[in-house]
PDB file of N, CA, C and O in Angstrom:
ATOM      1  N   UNK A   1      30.365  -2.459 -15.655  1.00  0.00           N
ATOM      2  CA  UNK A   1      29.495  -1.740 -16.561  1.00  0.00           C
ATOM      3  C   UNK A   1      29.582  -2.420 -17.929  1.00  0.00           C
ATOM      4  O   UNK A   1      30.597  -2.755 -18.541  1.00  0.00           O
ATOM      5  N   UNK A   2      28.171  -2.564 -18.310  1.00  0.00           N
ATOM      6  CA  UNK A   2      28.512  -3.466 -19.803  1.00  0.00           C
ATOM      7  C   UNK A   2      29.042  -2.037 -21.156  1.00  0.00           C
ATOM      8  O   UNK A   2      29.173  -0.816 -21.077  1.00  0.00           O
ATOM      9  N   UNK A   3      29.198  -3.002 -22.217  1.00  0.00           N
ATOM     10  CA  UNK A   3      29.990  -1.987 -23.551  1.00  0.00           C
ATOM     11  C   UNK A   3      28.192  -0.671 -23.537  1.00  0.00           C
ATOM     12  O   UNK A   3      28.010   0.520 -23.288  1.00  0.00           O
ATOM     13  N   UNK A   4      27.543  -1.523 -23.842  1.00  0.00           N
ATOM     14  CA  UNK A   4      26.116  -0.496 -24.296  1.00  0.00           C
ATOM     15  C   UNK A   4      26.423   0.842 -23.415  1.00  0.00           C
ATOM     16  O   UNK A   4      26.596   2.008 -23.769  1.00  0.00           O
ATOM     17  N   UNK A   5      26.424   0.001 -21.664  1.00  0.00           N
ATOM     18  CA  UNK A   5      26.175   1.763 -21.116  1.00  0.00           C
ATOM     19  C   UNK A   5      27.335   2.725 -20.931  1.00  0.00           C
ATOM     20  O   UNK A   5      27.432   3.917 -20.640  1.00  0.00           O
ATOM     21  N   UNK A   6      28.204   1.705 -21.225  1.00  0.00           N
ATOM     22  CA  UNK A   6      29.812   2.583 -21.262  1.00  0.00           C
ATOM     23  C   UNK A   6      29.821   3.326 -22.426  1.00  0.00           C
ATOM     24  O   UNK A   6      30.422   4.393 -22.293  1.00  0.00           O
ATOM     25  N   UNK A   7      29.299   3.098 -23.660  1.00  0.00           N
ATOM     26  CA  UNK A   7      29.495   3.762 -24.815  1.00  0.00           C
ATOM     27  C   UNK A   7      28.358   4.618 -24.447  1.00  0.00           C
ATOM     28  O   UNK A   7      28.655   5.806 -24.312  1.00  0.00           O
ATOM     29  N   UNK A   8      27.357   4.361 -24.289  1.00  0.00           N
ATOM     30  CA  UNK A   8      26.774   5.548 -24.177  1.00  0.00           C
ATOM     31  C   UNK A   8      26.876   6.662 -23.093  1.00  0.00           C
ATOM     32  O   UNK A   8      26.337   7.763 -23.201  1.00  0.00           O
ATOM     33  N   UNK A   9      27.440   6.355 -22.301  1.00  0.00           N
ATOM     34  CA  UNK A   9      28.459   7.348 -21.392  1.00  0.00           C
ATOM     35  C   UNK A   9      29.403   8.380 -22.030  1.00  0.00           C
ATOM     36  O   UNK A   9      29.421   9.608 -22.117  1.00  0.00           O
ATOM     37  N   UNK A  10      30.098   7.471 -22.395  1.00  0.00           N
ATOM     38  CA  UNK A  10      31.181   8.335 -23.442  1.00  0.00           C
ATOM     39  C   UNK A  10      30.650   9.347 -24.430  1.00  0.00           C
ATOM     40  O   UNK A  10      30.907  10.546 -24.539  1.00  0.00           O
ATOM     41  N   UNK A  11      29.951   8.666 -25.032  1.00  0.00           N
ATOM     42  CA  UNK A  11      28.775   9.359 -26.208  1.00  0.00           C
ATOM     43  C   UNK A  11      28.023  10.461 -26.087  1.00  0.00           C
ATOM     44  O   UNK A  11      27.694  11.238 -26.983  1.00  0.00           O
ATOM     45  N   UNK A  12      27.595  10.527 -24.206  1.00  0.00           N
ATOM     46  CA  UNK A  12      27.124  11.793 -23.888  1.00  0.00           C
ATOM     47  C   UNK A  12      27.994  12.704 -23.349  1.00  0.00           C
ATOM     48  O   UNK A  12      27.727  13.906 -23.363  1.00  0.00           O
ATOM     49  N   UNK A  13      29.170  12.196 -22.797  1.00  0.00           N
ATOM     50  CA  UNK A  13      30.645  13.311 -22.566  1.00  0.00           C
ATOM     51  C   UNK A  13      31.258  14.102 -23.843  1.00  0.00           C
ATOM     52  O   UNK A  13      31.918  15.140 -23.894  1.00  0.00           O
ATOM     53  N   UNK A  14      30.761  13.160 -24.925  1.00  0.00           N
ATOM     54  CA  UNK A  14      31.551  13.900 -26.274  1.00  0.00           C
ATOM     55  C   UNK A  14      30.722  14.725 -26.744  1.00  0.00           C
ATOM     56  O   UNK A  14      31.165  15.788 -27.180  1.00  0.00           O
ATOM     57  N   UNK A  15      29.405  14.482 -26.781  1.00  0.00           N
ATOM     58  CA  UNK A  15      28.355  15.515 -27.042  1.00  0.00           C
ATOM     59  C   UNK A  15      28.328  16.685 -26.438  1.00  0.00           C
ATOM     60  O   UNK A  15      27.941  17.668 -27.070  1.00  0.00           O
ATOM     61  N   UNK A  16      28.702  16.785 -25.209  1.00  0.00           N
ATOM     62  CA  UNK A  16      28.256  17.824 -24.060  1.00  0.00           C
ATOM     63  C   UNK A  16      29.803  18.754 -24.580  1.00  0.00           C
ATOM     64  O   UNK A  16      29.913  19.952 -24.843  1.00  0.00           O
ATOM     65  N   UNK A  17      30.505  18.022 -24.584  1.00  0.00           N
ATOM     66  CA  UNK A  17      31.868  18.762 -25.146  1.00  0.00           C
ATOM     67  C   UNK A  17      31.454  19.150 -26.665  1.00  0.00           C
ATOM     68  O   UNK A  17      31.351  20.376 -26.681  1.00  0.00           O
ATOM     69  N   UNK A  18      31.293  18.843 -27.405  1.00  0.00           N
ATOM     70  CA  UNK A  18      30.974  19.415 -28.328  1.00  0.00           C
ATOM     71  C   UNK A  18      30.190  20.487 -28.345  1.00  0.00           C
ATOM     72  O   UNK A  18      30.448  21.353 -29.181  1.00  0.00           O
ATOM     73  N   UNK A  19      29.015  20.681 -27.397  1.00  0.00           N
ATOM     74  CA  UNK A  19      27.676  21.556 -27.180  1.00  0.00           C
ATOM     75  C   UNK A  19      28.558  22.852 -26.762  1.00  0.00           C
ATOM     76  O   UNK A  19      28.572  23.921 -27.373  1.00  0.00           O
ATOM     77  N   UNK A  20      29.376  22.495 -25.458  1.00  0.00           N
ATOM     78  CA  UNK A  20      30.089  23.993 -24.977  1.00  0.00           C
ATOM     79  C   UNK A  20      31.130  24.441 -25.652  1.00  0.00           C
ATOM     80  O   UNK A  20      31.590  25.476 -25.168  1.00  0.00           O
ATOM     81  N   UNK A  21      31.872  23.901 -26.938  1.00  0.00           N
ATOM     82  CA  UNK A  21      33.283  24.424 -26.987  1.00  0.00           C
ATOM     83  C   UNK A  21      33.155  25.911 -27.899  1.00  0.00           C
ATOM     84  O   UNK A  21      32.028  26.145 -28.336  1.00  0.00           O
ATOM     85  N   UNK A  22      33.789  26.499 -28.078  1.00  0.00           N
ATOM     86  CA  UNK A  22      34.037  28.006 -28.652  1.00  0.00           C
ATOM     87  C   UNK A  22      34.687  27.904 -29.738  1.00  0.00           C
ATOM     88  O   UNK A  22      35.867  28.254 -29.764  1.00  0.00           O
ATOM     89  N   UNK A  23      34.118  27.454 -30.748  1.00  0.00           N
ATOM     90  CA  UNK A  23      35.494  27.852 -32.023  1.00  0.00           C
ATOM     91  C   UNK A  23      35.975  26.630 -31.485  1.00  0.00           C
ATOM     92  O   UNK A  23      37.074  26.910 -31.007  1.00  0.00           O
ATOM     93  N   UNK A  24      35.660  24.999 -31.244  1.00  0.00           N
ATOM     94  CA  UNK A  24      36.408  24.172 -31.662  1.00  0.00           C
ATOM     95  C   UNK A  24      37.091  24.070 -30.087  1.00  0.00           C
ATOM     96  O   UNK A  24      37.650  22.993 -29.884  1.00  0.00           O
ATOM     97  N   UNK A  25      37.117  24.923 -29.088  1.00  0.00           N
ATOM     98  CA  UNK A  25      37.854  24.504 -28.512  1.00  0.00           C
ATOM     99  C   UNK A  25      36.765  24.385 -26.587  1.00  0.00           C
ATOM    100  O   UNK A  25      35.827  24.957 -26.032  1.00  0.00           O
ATOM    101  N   UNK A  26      37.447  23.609 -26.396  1.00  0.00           N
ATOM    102  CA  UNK A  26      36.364  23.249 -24.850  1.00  0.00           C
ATOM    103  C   UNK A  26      37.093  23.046 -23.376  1.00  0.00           C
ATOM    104  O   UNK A  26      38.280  23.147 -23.684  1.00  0.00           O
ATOM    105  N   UNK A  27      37.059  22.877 -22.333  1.00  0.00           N
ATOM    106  CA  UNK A  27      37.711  22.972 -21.410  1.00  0.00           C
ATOM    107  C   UNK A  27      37.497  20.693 -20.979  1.00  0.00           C
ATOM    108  O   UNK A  27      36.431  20.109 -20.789  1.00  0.00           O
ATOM    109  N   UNK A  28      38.210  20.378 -20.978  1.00  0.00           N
ATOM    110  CA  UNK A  28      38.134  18.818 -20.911  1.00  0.00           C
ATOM    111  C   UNK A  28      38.556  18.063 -19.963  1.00  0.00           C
ATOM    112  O   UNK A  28      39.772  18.233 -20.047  1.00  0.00           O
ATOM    113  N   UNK A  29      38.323  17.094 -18.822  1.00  0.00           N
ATOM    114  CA  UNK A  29      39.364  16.665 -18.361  1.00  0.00           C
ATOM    115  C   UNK A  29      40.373  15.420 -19.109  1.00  0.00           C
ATOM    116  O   UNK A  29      39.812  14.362 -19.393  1.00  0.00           O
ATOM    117  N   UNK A  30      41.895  15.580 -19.423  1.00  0.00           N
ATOM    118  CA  UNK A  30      42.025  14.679 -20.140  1.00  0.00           C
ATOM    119  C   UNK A  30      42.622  13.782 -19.905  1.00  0.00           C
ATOM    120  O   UNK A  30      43.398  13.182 -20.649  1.00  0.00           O
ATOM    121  N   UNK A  31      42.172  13.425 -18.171  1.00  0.00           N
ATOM    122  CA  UNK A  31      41.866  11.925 -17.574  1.00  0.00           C
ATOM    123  C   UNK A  31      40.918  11.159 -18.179  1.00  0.00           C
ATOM    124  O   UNK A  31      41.052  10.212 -18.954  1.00  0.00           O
ATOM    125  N   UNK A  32      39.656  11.833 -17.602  1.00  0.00           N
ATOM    126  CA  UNK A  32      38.941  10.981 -18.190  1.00  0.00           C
ATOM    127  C   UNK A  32      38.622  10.606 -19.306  1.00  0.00           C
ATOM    128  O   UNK A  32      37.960   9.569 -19.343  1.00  0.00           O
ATOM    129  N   UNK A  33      38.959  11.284 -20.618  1.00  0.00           N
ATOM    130  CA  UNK A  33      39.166  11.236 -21.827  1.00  0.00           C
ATOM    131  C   UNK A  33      39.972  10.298 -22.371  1.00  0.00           C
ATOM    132  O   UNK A  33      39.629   9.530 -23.269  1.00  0.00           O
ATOM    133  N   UNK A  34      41.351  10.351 -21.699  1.00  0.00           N
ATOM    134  CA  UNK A  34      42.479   9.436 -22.126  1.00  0.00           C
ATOM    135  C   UNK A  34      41.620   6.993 -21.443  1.00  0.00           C
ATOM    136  O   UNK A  34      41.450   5.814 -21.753  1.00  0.00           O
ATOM    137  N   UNK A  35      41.515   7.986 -20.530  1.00  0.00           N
ATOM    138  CA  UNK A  35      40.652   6.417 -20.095  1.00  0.00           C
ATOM    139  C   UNK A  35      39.234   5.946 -20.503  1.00  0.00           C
ATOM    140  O   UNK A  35      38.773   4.941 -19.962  1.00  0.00           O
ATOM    141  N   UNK A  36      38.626   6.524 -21.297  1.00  0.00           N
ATOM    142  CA  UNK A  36      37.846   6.713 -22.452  1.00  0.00           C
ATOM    143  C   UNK A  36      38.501   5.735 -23.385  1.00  0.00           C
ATOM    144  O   UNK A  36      38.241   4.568 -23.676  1.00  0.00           O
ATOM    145  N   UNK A  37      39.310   6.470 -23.711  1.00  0.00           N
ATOM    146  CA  UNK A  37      39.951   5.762 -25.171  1.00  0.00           C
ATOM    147  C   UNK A  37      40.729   4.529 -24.634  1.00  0.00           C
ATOM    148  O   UNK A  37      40.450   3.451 -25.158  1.00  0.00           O
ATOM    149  N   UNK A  38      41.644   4.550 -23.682  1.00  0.00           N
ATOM    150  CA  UNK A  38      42.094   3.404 -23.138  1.00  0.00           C
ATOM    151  C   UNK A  38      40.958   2.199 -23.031  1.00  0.00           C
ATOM    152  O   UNK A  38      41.319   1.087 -23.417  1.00  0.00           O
ATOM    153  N   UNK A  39      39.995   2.311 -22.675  1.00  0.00           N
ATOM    154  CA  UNK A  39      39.043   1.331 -22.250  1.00  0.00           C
ATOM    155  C   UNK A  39      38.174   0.854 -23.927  1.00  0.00           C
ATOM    156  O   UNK A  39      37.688  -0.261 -24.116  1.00  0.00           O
ATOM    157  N   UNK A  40      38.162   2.093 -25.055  1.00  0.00           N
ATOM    158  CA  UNK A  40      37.525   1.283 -26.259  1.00  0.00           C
ATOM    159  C   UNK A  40      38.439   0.734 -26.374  1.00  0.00           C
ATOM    160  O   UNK A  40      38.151  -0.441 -26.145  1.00  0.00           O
ATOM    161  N   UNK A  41      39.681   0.837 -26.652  1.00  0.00           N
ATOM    162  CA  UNK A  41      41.017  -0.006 -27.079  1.00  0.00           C
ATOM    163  C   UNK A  41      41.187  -1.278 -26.755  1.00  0.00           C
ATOM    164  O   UNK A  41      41.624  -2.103 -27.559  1.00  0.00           O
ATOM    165  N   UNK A  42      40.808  -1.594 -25.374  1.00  0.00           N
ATOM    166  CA  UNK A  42      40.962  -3.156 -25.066  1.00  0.00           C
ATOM    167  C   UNK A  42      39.645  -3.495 -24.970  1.00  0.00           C
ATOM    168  O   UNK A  42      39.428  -4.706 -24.920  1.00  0.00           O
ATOM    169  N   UNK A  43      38.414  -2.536 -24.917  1.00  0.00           N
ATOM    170  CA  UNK A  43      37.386  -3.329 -25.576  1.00  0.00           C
ATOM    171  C   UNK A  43      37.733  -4.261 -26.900  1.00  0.00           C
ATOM    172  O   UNK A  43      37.766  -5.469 -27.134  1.00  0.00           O
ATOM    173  N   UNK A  44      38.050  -2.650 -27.872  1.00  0.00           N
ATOM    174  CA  UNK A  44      38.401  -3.366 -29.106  1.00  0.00           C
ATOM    175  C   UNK A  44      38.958  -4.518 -29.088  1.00  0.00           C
ATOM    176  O   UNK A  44      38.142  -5.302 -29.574  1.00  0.00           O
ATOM    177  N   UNK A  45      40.077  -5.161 -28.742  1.00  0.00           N
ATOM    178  CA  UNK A  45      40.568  -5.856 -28.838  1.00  0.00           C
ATOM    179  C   UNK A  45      40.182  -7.276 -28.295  1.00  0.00           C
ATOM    180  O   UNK A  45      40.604  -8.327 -28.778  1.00  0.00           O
ATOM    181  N   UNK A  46      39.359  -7.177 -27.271  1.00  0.00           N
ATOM    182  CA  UNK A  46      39.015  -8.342 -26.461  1.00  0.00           C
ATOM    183  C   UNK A  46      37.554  -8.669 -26.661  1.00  0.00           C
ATOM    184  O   UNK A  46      37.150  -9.665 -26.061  1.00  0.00           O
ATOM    185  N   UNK A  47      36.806  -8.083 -27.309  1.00  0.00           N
ATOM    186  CA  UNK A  47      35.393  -8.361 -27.818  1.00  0.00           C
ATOM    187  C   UNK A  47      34.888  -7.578 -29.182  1.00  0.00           C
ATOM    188  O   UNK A  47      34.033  -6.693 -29.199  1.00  0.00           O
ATOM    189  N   UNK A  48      35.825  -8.257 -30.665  1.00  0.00           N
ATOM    190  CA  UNK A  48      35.609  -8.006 -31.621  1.00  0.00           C
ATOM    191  C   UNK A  48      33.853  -8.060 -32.016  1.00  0.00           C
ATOM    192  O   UNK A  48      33.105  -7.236 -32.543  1.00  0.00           O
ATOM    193  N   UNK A  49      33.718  -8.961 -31.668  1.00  0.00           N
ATOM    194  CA  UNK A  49      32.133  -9.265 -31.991  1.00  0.00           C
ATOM    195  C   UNK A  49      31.403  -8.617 -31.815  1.00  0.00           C
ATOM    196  O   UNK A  49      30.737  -8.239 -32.779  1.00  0.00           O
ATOM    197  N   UNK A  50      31.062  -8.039 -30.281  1.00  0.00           N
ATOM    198  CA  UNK A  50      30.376  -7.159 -30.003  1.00  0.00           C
ATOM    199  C   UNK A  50      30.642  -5.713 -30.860  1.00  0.00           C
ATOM    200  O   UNK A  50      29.907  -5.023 -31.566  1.00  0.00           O
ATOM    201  N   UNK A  51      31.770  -5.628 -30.528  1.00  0.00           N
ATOM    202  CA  UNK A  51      32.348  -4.360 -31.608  1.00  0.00           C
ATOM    203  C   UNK A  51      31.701  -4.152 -32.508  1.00  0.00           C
ATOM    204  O   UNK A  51      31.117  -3.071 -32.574  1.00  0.00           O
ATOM    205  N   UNK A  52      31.570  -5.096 -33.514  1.00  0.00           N
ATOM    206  CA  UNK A  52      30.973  -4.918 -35.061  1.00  0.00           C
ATOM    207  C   UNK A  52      30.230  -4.707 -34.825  1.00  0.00           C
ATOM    208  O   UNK A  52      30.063  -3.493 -34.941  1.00  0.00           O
ATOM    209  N   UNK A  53      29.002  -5.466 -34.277  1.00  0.00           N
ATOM    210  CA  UNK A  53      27.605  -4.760 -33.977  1.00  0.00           C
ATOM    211  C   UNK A  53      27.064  -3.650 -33.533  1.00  0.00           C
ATOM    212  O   UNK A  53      26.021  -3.122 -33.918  1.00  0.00           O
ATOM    213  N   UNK A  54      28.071  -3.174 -32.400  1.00  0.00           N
ATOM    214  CA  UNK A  54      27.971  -1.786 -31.993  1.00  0.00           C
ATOM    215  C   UNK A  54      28.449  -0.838 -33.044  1.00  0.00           C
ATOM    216  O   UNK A  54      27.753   0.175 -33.107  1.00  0.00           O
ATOM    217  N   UNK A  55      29.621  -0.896 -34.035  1.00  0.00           N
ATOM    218  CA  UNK A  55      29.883  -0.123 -35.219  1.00  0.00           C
ATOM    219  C   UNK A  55      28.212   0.372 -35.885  1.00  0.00           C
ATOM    220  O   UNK A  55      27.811   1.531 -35.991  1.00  0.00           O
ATOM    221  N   UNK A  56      27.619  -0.622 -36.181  1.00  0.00           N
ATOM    222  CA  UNK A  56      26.454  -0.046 -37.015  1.00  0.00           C
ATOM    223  C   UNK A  56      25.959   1.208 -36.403  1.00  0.00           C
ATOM    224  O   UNK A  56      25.801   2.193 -37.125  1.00  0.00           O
ATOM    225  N   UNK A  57      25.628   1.274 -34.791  1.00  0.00           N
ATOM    226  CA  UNK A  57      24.972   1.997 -34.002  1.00  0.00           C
ATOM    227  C   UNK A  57      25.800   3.433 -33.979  1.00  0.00           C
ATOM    228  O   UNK A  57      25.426   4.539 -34.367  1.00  0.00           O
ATOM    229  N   UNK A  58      26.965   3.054 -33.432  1.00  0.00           N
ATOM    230  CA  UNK A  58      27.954   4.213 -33.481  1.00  0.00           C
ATOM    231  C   UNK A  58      29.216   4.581 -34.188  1.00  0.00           C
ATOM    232  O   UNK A  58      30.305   4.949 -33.747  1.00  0.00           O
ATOM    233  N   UNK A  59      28.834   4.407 -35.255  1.00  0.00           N
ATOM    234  CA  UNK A  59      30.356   4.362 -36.371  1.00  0.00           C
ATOM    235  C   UNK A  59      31.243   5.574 -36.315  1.00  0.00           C
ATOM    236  O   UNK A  59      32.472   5.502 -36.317  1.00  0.00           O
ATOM    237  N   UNK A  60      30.395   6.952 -36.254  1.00  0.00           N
ATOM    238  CA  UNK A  60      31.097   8.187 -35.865  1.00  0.00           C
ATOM    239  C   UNK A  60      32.090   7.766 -35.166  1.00  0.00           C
ATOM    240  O   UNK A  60      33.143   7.746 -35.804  1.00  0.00           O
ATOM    241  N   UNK A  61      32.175   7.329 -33.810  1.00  0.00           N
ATOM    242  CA  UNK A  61      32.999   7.196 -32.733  1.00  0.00           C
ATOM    243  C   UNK A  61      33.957   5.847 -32.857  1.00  0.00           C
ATOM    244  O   UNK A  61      35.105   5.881 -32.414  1.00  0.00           O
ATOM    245  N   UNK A  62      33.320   4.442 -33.598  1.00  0.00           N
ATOM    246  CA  UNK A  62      34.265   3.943 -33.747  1.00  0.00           C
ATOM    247  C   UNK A  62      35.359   4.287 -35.164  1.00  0.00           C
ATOM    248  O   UNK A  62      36.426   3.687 -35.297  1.00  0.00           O
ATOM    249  N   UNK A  63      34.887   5.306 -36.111  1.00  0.00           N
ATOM    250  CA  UNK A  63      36.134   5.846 -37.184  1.00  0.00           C
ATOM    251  C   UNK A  63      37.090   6.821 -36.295  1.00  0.00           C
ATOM    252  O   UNK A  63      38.312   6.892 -36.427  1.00  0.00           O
ATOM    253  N   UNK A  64      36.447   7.425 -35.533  1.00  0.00           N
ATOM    254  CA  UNK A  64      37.577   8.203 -34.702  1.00  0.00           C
ATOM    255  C   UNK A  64      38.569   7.333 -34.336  1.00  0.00           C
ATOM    256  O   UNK A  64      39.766   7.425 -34.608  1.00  0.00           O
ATOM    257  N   UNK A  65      37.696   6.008 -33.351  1.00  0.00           N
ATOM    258  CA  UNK A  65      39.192   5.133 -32.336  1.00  0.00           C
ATOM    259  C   UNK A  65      39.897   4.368 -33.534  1.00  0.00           C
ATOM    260  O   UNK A  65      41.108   4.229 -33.357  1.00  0.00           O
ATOM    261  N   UNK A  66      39.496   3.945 -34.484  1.00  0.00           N
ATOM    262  CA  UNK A  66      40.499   3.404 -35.529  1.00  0.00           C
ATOM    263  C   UNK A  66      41.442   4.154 -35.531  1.00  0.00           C
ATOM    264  O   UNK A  66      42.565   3.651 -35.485  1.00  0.00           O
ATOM    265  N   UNK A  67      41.302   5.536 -35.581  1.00  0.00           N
ATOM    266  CA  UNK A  67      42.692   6.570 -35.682  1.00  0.00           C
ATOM    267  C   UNK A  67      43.201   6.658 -34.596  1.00  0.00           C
ATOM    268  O   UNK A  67      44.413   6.862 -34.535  1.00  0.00           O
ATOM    269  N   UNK A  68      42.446   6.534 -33.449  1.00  0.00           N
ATOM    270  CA  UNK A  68      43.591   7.217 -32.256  1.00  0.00           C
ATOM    271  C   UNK A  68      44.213   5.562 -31.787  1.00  0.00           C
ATOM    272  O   UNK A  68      45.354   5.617 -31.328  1.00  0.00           O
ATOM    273  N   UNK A  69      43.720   4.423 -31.842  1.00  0.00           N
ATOM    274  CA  UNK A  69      44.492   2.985 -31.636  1.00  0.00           C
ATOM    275  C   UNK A  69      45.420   3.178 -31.927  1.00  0.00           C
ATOM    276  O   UNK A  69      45.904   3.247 -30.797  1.00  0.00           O
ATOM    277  N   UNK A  70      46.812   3.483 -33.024  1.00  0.00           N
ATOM    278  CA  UNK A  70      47.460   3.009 -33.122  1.00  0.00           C
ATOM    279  C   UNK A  70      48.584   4.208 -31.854  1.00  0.00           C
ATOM    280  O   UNK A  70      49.639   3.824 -31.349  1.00  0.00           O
ATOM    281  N   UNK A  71      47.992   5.527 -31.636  1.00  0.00           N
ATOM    282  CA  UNK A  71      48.547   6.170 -30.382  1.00  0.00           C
ATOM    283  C   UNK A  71      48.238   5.413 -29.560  1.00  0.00           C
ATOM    284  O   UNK A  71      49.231   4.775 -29.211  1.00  0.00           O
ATOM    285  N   UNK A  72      47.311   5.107 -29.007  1.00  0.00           N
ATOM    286  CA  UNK A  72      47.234   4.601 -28.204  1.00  0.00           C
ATOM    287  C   UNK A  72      48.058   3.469 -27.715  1.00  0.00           C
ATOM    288  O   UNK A  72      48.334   3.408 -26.517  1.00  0.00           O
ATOM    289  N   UNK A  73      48.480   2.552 -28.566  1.00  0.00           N
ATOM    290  CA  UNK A  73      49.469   1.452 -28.649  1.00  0.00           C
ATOM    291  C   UNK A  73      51.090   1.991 -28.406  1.00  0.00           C
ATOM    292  O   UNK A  73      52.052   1.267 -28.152  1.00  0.00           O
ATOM    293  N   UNK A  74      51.089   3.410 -28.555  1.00  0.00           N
ATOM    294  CA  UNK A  74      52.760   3.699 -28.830  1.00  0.00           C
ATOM    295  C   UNK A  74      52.643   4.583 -27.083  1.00  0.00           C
ATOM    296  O   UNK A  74      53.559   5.368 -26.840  1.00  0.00           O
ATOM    297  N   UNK A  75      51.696   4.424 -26.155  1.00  0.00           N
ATOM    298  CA  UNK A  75      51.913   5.220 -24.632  1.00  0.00           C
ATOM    299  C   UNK A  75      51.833   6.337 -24.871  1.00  0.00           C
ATOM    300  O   UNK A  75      52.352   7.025 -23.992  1.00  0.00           O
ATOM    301  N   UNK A  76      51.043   7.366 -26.385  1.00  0.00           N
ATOM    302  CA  UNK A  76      51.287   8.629 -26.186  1.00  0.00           C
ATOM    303  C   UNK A  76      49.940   9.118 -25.790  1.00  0.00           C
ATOM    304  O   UNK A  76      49.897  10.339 -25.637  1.00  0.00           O
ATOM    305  N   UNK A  77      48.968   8.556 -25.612  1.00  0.00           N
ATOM    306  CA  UNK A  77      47.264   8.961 -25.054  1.00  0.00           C
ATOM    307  C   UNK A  77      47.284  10.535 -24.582  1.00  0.00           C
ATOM    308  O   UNK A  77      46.829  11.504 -25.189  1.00  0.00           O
ATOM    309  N   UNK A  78      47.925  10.491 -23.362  1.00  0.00           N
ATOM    310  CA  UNK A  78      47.528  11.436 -22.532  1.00  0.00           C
ATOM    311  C   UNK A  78      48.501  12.669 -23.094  1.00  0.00           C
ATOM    312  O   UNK A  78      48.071  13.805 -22.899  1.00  0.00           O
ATOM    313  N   UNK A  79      49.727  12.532 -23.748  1.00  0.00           N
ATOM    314  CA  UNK A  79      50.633  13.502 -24.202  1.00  0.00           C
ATOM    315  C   UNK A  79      49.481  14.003 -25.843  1.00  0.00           C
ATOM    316  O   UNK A  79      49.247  15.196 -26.043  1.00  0.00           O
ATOM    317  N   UNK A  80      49.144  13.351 -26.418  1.00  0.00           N
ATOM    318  CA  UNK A  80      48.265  13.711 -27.172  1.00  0.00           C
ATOM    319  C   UNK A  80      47.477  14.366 -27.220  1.00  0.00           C
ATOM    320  O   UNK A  80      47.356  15.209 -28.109  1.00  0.00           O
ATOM    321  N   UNK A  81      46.586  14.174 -26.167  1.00  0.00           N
ATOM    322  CA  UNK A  81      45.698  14.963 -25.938  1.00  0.00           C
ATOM    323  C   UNK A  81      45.775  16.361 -25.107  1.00  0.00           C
ATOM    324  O   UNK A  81      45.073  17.339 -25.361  1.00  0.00           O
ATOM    325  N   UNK A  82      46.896  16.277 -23.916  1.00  0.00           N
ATOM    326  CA  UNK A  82      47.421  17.473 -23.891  1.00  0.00           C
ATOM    327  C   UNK A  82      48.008  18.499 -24.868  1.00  0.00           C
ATOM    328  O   UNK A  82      48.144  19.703 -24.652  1.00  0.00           O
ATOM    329  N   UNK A  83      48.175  18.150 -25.442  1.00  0.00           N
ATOM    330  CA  UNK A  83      48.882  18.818 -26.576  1.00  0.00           C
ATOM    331  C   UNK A  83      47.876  19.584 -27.752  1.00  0.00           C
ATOM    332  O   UNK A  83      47.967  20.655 -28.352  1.00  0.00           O
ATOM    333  N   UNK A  84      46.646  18.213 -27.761  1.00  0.00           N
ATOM    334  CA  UNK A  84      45.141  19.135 -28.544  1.00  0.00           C
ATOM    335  C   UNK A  84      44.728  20.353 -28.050  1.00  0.00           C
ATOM    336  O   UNK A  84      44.581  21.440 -28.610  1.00  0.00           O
ATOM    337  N   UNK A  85      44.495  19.841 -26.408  1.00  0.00           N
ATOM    338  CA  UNK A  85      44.314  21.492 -25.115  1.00  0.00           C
ATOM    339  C   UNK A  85      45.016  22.573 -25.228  1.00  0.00           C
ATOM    340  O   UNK A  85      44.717  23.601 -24.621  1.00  0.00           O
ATOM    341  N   UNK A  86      46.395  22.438 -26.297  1.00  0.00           N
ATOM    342  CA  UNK A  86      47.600  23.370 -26.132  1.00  0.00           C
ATOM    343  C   UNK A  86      48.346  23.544 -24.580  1.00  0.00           C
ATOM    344  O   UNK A  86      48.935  24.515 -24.104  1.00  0.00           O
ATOM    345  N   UNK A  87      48.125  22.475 -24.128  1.00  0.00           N
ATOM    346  CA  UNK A  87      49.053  21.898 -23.082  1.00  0.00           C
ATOM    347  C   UNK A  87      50.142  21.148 -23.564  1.00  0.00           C
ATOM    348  O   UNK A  87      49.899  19.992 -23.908  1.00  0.00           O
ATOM    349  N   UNK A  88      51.873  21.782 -23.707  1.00  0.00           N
ATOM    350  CA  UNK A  88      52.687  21.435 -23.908  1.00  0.00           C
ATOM    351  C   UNK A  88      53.603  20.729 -22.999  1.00  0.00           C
ATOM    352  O   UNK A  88      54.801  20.471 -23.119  1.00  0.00           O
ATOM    353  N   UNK A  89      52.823  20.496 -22.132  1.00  0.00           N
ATOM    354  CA  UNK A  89      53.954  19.853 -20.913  1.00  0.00           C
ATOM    355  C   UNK A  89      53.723  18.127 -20.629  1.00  0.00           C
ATOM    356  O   UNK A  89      54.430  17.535 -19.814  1.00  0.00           O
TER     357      UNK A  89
END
């Protein structure tokens, strides 16, 4: 799958989550979420170029992964995001 239709994949999972949540909060799987972010991450990293260009289009989403990269780098992805769910385990 190229970056275009992968981001815009993602783009419509975050929307749709956004559309249903209650007060901020939504029911998520945070598999596929965590591999979401896993996959911009070594985008990021392995096709800067494209990156930038896609920034113009979707900057919302790439200021988010600037913040969650450097979790992402330390193995805490999926403990992270459990923990947003108020899943402490």
């Amino acid at each position: 799958m190229d970056i275009k239709k992968r981001m815009d994949l993602i783009k419509s999972r975050v929307e749709q989550i956004e559309e249903k949540s209650i007060d901020g909060r939504a029911n998520i799987n945070v598999y596929t979420i965590s591999n979401d972010i896993e996959w911009f991450c070594h985008v990021i990293h392995l096709q800067q170029e494209d990156i930038e260009s896609l920034k113009k289009v979707n900057l919302r989403y790439f200021k988010a992964l600037n913040e969650i990269e450097p979790i992402h780098k330390s193995g805490r992805v999926k403990q992270i995001a459990r923990e947003a769910l108020g899943n402490k385990r």
